[in-house]
C-alpha positions in Angstrom: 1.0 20.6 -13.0 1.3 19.0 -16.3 -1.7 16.0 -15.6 -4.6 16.8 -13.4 -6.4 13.5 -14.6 -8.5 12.1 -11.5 -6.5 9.0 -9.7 -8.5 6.1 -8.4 -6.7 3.5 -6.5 -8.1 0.1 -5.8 -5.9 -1.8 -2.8 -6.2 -3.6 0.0 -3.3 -5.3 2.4 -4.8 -8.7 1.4 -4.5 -10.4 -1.4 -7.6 -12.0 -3.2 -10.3 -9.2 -2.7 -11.1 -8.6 -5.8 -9.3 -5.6 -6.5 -8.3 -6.5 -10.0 -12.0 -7.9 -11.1 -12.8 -4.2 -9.7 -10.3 -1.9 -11.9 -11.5 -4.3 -14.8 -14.8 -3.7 -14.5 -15.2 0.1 -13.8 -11.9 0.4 -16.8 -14.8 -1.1 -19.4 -17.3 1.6 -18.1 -15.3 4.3 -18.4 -14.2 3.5 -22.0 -17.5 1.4 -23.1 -20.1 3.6 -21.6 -18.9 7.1 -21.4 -16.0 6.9 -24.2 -13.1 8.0 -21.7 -9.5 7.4 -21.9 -8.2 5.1 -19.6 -4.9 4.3 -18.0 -4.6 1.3 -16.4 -1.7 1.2 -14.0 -0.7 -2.9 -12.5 1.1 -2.0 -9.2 1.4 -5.5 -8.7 4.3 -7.6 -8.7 2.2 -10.7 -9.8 0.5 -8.9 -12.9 -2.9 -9.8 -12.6 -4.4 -7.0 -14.2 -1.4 -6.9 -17.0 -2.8 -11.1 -17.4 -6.3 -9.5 -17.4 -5.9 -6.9 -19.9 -3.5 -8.3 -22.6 -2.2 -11.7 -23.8 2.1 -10.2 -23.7 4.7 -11.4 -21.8 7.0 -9.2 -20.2 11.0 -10.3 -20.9 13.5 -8.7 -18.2 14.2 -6.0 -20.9 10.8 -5.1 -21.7 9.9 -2.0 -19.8 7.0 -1.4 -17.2 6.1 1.0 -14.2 9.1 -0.3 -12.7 11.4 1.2 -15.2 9.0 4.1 -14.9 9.9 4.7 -11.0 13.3 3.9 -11.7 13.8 6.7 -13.7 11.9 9.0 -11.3 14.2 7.9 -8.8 16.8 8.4 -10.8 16.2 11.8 -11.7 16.3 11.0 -15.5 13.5 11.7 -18.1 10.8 9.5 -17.1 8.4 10.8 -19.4 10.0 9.1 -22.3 9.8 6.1 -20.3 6.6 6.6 -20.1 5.6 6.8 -23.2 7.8 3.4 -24.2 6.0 1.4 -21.4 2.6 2.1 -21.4 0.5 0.8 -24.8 -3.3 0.4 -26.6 -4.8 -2.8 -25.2 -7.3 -3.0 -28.1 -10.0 -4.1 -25.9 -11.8 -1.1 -27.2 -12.5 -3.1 -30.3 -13.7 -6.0 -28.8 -16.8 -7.3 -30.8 -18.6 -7.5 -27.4 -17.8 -3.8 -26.6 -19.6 -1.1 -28.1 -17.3 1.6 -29.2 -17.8 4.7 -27.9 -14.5 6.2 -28.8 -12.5 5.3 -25.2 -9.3 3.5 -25.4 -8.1 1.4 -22.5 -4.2 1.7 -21.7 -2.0 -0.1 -20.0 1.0 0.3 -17.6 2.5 -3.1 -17.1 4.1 -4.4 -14.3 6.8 -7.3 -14.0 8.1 -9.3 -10.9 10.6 -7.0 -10.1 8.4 -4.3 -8.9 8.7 -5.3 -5.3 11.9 -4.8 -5.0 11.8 -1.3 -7.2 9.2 -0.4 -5.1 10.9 -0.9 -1.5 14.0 0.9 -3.1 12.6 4.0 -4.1 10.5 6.5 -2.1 6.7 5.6 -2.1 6.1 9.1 -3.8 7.5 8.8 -6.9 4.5 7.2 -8.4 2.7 10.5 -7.5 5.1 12.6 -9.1 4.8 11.0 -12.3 1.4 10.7 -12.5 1.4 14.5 -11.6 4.3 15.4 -14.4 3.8 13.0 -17.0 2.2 14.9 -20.5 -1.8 13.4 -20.6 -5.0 14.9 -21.8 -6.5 16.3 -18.6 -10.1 13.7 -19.6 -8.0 10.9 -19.1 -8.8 8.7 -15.8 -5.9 6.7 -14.2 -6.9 3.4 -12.3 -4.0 1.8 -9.8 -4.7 -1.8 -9.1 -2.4 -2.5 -6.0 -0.8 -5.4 -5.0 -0.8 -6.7 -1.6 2.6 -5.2 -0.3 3.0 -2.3 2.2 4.8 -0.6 -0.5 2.7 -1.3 -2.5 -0.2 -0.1 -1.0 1.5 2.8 0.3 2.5 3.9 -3.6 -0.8 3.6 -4.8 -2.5 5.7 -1.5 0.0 8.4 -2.4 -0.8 8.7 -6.0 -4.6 8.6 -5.6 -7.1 11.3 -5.6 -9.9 8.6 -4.3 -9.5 4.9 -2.9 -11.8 2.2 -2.9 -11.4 -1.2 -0.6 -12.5 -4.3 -1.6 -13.5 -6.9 1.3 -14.4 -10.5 1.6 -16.5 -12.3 4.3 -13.3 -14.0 6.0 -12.2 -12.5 9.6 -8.4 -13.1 7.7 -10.2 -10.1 6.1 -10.0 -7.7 8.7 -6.5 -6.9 10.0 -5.4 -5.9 6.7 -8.6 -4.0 5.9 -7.7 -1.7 8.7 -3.7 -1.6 8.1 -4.7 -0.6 4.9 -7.3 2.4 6.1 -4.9 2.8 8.7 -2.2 3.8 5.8 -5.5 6.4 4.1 -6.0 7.8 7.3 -2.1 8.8 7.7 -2.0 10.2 4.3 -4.9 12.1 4.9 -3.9 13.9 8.1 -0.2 14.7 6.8 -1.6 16.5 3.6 -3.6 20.2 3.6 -5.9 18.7 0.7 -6.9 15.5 2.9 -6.1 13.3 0.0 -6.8 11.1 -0.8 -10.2 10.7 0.1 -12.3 7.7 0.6 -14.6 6.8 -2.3 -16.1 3.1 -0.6 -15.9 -0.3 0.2 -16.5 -3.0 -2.1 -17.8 -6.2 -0.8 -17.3 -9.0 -3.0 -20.7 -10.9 -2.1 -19.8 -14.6 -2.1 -23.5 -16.3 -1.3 -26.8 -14.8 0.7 -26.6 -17.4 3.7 -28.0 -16.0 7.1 -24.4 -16.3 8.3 -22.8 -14.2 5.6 -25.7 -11.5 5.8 -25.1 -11.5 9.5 -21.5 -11.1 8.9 -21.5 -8.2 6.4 -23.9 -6.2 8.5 -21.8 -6.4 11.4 -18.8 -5.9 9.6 -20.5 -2.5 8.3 -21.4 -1.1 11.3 -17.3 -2.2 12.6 -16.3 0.1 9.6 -18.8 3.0 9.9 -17.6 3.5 13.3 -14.3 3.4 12.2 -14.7 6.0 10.1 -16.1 8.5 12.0 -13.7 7.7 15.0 -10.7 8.4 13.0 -12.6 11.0 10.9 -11.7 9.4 7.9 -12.6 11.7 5.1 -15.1 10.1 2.4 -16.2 11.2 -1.4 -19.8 10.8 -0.3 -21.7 8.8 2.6 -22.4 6.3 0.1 -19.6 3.8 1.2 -20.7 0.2 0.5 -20.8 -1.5 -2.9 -21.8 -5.1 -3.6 -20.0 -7.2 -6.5 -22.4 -10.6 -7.0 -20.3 -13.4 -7.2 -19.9 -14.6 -11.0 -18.4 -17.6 -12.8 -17.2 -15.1 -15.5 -15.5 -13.2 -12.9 -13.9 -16.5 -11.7 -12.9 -17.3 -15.3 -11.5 -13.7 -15.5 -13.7 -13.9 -18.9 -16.0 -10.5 -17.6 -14.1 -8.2 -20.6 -14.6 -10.8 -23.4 -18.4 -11.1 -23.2 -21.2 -8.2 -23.5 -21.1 -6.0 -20.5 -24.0 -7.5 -18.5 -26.7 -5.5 -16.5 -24.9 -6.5 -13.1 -21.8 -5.5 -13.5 -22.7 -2.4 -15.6 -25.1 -1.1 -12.6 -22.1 -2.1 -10.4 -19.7 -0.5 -12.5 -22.1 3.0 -12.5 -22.2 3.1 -8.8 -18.4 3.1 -8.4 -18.1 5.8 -11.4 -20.9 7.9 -10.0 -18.5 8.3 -6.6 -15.2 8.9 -8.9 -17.4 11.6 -10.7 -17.7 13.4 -7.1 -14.2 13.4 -6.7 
């Protein structure tokens, strides 16, 4: 195996989670705080983390992960692909970011991913990550889109997957398709991978009603989880993300990493370190 860099997928069958504020957010510990690598991988058609991480426009020639899958499917040299797509971000060298020696990469997407994706086997993704040529310290981070292939591409590729929620019961059905879709990819594999690194709940307000709700909602998915036997990095399985205007603004990279999201950030990179 050329690449044994750890895989962390963030998805969810609903759109709107979070999952993008997420991947920013533990991307900026890995490189701020503990000077890692990062590769950032947007396996979303609508680019929000290629928006979030970099001020280009992809043109219909530029290339992306779907160029990159293409080629896998294709059975040409992907690797060189690869290397063509993915690039520096620079965020590194933010002002507000203390440099610690990690650079964050990106793999773009573009809109035609959908369509690449739902043309092309869902494990392609994890045969590149396995074959491409990267430093083994490097940690790879798949921000999902909403799409069953989608989902299904970055399940197969990870080594861990976290789910963020939202207190809305238009929350639920796709919260279990989507553990539904771990669960199946757990119990066709002899490694059980990928494994379950946690929930994230994207805490919206501290009404009674919402309190009530999340609670509830917890005990639903603990139950879950031992029914089916889903298999878990650690029993530590909930994480909270406060809500935030600069989360709202998407401005939560530009500005000094603040004690919130840094002890939020931590917990979620304590669980990949199990992994």
């Amino acid at each position: 195996m050329a690449n044994r860099s750890k895989v962390i997928t963030l998805t969810s069958r609903k759109g709107g989670v979070g999952k993008t504020a997420c991947i920013g957010l533990l991307a900026r510990y890995f490189v701020e705080v503990e000077g890692k690598n990062v590769v950032v991988i947007d396996l979303d058609a609508r680019g929000g983390v290629t928006s979030l991480l970099t001020d280009v426009s992809l043109g219909e020639e530029d290339l992306s992960i779907s160029e990159v899958i293409q080629a896998a499917g294709n059975q040409s040299n992907f690797q060189d692909v690869f290397n063509q797509s993915i690039f520096d971000t620079g965020l590194s060298k933010n002002k507000n970011w203390v440099d610690n020696g990690g650079k964050l990469f990106l793999l773009p997407s573009k809109m035609n991913l959908d369509t690449v994706l739902a043309n092309n086997h869902f494990s392609l993704l994890g045969k590149v990550i396995r074959e491409i040529h990267l430093p083994d310290d490097v940690t790879i981070l798949i921000d999902t889109g909403s799409s069953s292939d989608s989902v299904l591409a970055g399940v197969g590729a990870a080594d861990a997957v976290f789910v963020p929620l939202i207190t809305s019961r238009q929350d639920i059905p796709p919260v279990f398709e989507t553990l539904r879709t771990i669960i199946g990819m757990q119990r066709e594999r002899e490694h059980k991978k990928p494994a379950m690194g946690g929930f994230i709940i994207n805490h919206t307000g501290d009404t009674q009603w919402q309190k009530e709700y999340i609670k509830q909602y917890m005990i639903t998915l603990e139950e879950y989880r031992k029914e089916a036997n889903l298999r878990c990095v650690s029993d530590d399985l909930f994480f909270y993300l406060q809500a935030s205007k600069l989360i709202m603004r998407g401005a939560y990279l530009e500005w000094t990493l603040r004690k919130d999201f840094y002890t939020f950030a931590k917990k979620l990179a304590d669980i990949v370190h199990q992994v």
